[in-house]
N, C-alpha and C positions, 0 to 999 in steps of 0.2 A: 915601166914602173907605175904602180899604182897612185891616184893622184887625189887624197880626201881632202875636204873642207870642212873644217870644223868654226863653228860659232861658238862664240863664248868661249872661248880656248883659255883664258885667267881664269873661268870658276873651277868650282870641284869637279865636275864631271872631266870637263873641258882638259885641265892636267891630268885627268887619270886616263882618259882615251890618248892623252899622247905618251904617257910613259906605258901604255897597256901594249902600244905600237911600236916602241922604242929600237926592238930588233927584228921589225919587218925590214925589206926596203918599198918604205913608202914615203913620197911627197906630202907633207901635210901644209894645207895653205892655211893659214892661224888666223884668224878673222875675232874683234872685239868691238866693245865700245870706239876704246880708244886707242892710236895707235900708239906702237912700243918695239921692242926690240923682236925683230921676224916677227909683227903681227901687224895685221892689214886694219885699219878702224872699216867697219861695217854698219852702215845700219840697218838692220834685216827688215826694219818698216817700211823704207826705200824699194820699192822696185828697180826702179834703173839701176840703181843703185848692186842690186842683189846680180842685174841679170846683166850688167855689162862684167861682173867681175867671172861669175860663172861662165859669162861664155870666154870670157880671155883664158880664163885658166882650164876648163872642161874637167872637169872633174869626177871621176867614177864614181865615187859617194861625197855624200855629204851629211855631214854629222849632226845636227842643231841642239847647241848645250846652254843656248842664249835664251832666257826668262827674266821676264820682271816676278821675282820669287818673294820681294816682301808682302808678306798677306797682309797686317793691317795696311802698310801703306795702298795697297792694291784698291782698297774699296773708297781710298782719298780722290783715287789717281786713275779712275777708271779708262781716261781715253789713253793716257800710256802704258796701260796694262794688255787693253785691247791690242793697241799696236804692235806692243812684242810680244804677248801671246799670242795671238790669231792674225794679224795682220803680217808676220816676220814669218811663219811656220807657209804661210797663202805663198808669198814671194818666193820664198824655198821650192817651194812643192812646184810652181808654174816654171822656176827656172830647171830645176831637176828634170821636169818633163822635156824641157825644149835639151837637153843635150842627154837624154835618156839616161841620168845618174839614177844611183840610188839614192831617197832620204830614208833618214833613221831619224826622228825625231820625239825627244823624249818627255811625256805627260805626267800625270801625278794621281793620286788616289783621292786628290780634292773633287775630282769632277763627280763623286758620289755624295750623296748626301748626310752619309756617316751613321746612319742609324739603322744598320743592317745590325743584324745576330749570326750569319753565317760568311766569310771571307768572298768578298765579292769576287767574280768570277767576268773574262771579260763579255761574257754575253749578258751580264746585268746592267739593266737600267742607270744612267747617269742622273743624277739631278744634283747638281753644285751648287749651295748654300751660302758662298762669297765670291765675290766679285774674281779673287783669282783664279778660283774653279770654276767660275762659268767661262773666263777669260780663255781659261786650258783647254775644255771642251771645244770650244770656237776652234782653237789652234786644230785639233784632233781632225774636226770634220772638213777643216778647209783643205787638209795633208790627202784627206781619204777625196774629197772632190778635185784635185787637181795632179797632186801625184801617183804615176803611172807603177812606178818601184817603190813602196816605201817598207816602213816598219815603225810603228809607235809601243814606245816601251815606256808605260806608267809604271812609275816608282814611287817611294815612300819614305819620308823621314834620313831625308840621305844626311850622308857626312863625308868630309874627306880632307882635301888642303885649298883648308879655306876656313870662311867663319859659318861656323854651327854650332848644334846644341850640346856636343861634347866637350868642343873646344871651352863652349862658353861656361858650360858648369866647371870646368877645370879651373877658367880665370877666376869664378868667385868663389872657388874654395880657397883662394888665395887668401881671402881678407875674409871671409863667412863660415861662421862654426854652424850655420844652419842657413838652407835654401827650402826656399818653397816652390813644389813642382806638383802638377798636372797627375790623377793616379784616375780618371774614370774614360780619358780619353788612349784606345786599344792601336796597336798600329805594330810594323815590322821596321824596327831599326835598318837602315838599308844601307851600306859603304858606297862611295863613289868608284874604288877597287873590283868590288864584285857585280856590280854596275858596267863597266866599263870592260867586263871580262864576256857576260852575258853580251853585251853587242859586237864585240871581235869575234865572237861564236858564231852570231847570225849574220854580220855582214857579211861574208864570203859568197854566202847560199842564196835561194830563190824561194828561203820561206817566208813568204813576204806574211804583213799583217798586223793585229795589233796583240801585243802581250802586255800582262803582268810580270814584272821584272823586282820584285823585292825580295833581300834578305828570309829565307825560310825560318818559321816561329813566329811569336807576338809576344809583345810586352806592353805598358805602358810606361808615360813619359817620368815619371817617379821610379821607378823601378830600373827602366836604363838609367837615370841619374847615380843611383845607385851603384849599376854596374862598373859605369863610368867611374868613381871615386874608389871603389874595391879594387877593380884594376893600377890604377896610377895609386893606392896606397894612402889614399885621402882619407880623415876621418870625421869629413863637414858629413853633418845631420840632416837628410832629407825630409821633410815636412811634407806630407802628402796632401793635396787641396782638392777639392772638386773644382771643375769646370765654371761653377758657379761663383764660388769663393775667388776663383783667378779674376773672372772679367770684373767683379767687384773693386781688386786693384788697380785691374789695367780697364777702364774702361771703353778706351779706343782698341781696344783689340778687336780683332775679326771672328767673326763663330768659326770655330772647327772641330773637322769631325766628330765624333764620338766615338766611332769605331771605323778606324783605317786599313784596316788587315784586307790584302789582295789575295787572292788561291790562282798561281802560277801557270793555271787552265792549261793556259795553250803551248807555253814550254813544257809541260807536263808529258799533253796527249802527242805535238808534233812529231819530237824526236830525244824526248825523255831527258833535255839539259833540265838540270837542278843548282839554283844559288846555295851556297854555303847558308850556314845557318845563321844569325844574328848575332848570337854567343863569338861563335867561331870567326867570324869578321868582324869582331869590335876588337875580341883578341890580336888578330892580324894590324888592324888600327894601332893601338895603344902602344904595342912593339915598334910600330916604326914611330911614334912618334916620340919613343924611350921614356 
């Protein structure tokens, strides 16, 4: 029986890779912050930590869904962003090697610098503009210097069961006949569903590497809000802002991208897997969430 490790097993990813697996028969050893009912507390910044559990258990793959994913906080909180971005992905990747698992470890479209005109491609230059995204990167290169089997699947603008930015504009249509949202920054609304369908795909095989793994299409963040509120039947007012206007509200916020749109490269050329489109998995979203 197949025996995966999955980190971060409460977030979005983390529940969608185990109901995505629901009717394999597979072992999955459930690893978190904190422990809980069948779940292991982990902390992936831990070495010994990482490599007496891995070697107890030996694991064929191992999944890593575990990120410090708040971007403003991120550039507060730089050495614990370090630690579970790059130093937790380093510990994976040296453990994986010592019992020749595979990693699958997943990055994000911050490691670019957002002011591209064409959907970056994974042979485009990274340069990340906040602390999360240079954070990410770290994680990326220490996977690619130490693990032997891997696979790094950058994603974008995910959502799933959990808290995001669907959920969150649904909460404030509760009490807001009008929200203000983001309309200059470009990106691929991405499901944790179709996410998590893309790495069942690939983990089986030996096409090791690093892919682009987002929702097919782009929109911006005004526009899925949009989406969001036409679907569920809402009729709060989206207020379109630039980028400029937002950080004037929020002044601790962190810079992001400006343009987040991935081109699918190398799932493309490998062996022709294509993600759903953005439309068509929000659709699937909103359905299950009734």
């Amino acid at each position: 029986m197949k025996k995966i490790l999955v980190t971060g097993c409460n977030g979005q990813l983390g529940r969608a890779i185990r109901a995505e697996y629901a009717k394999e028969d597979v072992t999955f050893i459930n690893t978190d912050v904190v422990e809980g009912d069948g779940v292991t507390a982990l902390d992936i910044a831990d070495v010994d930590a990482v490599l007496a559990l891995v070697r107890a258990e030996r694991p064929q793959v191992i999944i890593n869904c575990a990120a410090h994913t708040n971007v403003d906080a991120c550039e507060t909180q730089w050495d614990a962003a370090y630690r579970i971005n790059a130093i937790g992905p380093r510990n994976l990747a040296i453990a994986a090697a010592e019992v020749d698992a595979k990693l699958i470890h997943v990055s994000t479209d911050y490691v670019f610098a957002g002011n591209g005109t064409r959907p970056y491609t994974e042979f485009d230059e990274p340069g990340p503009v906040s602390a999360y995204g240079k954070t990410k990167l770290e994680g990326e290169r220490f996977v690619k210097a130490f693990a032997r089997k891997y696979f790094i699947f950058r994603t974008a603008w995910l959502y799933g069961d959990g808290k995001n930015f669907a959920k969150t504009m649904l909460r404030l249509s509760e009490n807001h006949e009008e929200v203000s949202v983001v309309c200059d920054q470009l990106g691929s609304p991405t499901s944790a569903v179709e996410l998590a369908r893309a790495i069942h795909h690939y983990e089986p095989t030996e096409n090791y590497g690093l892919f682009h793994a987002t929702c097919e299409g782009d929109t911006n963040w005004a526009a899925f809000a949009e989406a969001v509120f036409a679907r569920a039947g809402k009729n709060t007012c989206v207020r379109h802002v630039t980028s400029e206007e937002y950080a004037a509200m929020n002044p601790a916020s962190a810079k992001r991208p400006a343009y987040s749109i991935l081109d699918n490269y190398m799932m493309r050329l490998t062996d022709g897997y294509r993600m759903a489109d953005w439309e068509s998995a929000l659709d699937e979203y909103m359905q299950h969430l009734g």
